[in-house]
C-alpha positions in Angstrom: -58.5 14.8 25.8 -58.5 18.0 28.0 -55.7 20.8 27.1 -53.9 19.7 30.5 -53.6 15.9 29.0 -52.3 17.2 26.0 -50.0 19.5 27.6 -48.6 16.6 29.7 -47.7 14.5 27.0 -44.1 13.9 26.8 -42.8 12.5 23.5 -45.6 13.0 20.2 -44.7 11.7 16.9 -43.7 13.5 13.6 -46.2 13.6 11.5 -45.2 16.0 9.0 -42.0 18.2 8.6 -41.3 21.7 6.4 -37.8 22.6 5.7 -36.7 25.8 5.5 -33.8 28.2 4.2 -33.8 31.4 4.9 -30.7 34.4 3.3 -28.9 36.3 6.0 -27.6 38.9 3.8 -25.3 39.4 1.0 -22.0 37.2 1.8 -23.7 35.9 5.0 -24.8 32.3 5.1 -27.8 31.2 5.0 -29.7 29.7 7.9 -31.9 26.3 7.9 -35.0 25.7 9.9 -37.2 22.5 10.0 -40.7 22.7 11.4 -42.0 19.5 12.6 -45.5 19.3 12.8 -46.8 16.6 16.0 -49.3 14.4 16.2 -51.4 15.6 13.0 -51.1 19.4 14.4 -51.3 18.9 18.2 -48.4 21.0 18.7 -45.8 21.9 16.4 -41.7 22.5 17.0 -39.0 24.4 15.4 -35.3 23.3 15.1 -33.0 25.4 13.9 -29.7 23.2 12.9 -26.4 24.3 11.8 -26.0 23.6 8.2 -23.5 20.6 8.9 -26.1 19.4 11.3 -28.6 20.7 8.6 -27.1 17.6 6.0 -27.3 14.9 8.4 -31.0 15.2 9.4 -32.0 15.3 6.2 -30.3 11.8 5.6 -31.9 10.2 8.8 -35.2 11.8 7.7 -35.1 10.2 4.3 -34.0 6.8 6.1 -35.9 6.8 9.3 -38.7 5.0 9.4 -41.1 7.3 11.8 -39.9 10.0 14.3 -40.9 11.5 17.8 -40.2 14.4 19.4 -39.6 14.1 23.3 -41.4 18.0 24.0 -39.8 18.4 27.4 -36.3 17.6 27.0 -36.3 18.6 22.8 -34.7 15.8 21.4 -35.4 14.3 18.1 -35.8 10.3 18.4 -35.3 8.3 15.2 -36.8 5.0 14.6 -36.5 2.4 11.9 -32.8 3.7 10.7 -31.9 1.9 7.8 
């Protein structure tokens, strides 16, 4: 597959995902990242949640069943909720 193929493709799915926290400075909250990694390490993208929004994709992460990420329009698809 040639770089332009790859570049082309539209939604990849999650293959692997690292959660992060990060301190903002004494009495400042914290903020949460989650790197997912696409397609085995094709490409890779960062989403930076609020921490409300924070709790809830951790639930649909532990009770999805696989996920894609549409790379054009940046939206998390979740499939296999249970």
């Amino acid at each position: 597959m040639t770089s332009t193929e790859q570049s082309s493709i539209g939604i990849r799915q999650v293959t692997d995902l690292h959660a992060n926290w990060s301190e903002q400075g004494d009495g400042e909250p914290g903020k949460f990242s989650f790197q997912l990694i696409l397609d085995d390490g094709a490409e890779e993208a960062l989403i930076r949640p609020s921490a409300e929004a924070a709790k809830v994709l951790i639930v649909e992460f532990l009770a999805g069943k696989s996920f894609y990420w549409d790379t054009q329009r940046e939206v998390l698809l979740l499939r296999g909720l249970k």
